[in-house]
Phi, psi and omega in degrees: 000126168313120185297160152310082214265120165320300190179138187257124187252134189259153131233249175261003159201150186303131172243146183253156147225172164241142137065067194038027192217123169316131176238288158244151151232154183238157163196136193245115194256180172307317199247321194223181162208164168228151219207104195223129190274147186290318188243039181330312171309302165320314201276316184232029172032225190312303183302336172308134169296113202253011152272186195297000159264016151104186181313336207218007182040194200288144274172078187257012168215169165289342168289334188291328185287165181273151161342151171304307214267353186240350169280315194291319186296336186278312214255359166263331192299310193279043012051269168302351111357257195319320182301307188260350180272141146318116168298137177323162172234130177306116174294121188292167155264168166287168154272136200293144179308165168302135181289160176251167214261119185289139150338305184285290183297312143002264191316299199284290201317308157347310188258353182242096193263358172306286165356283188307294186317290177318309175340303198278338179274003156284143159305146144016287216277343177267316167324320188293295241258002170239325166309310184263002171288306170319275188318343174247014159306138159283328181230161185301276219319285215306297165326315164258019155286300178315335163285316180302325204303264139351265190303328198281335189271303149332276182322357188259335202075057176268159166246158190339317215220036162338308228278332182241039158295317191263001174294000000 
């Protein structure tokens, strides 16, 4: 007997679950459709397809689709999935070394202590982003345009990439 399917959630193509966990998604083109079991690898090993069109690639006619009976058989396993397996676990990355602060740019913050201040008071990912602007200039002209650049955008409290916050 075919689980009960909860609820289809649309965005530009449907996905069911059970018991709150994505089980299919379907998506429907002009020529084709696709047809992707959520956790598909598990469920048909070697035979899954493993490309972006899912378990069964593209799929341009009805004759193309799997038996009523190995479709049905497919749509209970991943059903009794989703309820009792673990979901995979996502592989952390390291987290990127800390940037190191140039020479250069020190010595102008120094001398700017407005500057220095928004600086320390920005995140992480915003320090990093005037920290690796600077640091990947190739030649000293460039690099001490982007400092003078980098403070005066400081002393405002601009972070790197102001100019596109409201976009």
């Amino acid at each position: 007997m075919l689980p009960s399917i909860e609820e289809a959630i649309k965005w530009n193509m449907p996905a069911y679950t059970v018991g709150g966990k994505i089980v299919l998604i379907t998506a429907a083109f002009k020529a084709h459709l696709a047809l992707n079991f959520w956790r598909g690898q598990e469920l048909r090993g070697d035979s899954a397809n493993a490309d972006a069109m899912g378990q069964f690639g593209k799929i341009k006619s009805l004759d193309e689709l799997p038996a009523d009976a190995e479709l049905d058989r497919l749509i209970c396993e991943a059903a009794e999935l989703a309820k009792s397996a673990p979901a995979p676990r996502k592989t952390r990355h390291e987290p990127k070394p800390a940037p190191e602060l140039h020479p250069d740019f020190a010595a102008a913050l120094s001398s700017v202590p407005k500057a220095r201040a928004v600086l320390d008071a920005f995140p992480p990912s915003a320090q990093r982003d005037y920290f690796e602007w600077i640091c990947e200039a190739k030649q000293d002209a460039t690099r001490q345009k982007r400092v003078a650049t980098a403070i005066e955008w400081l002393s405002q409290g601009k972070k790197r990439h102001w100019k596109y916050e409201k976009c």
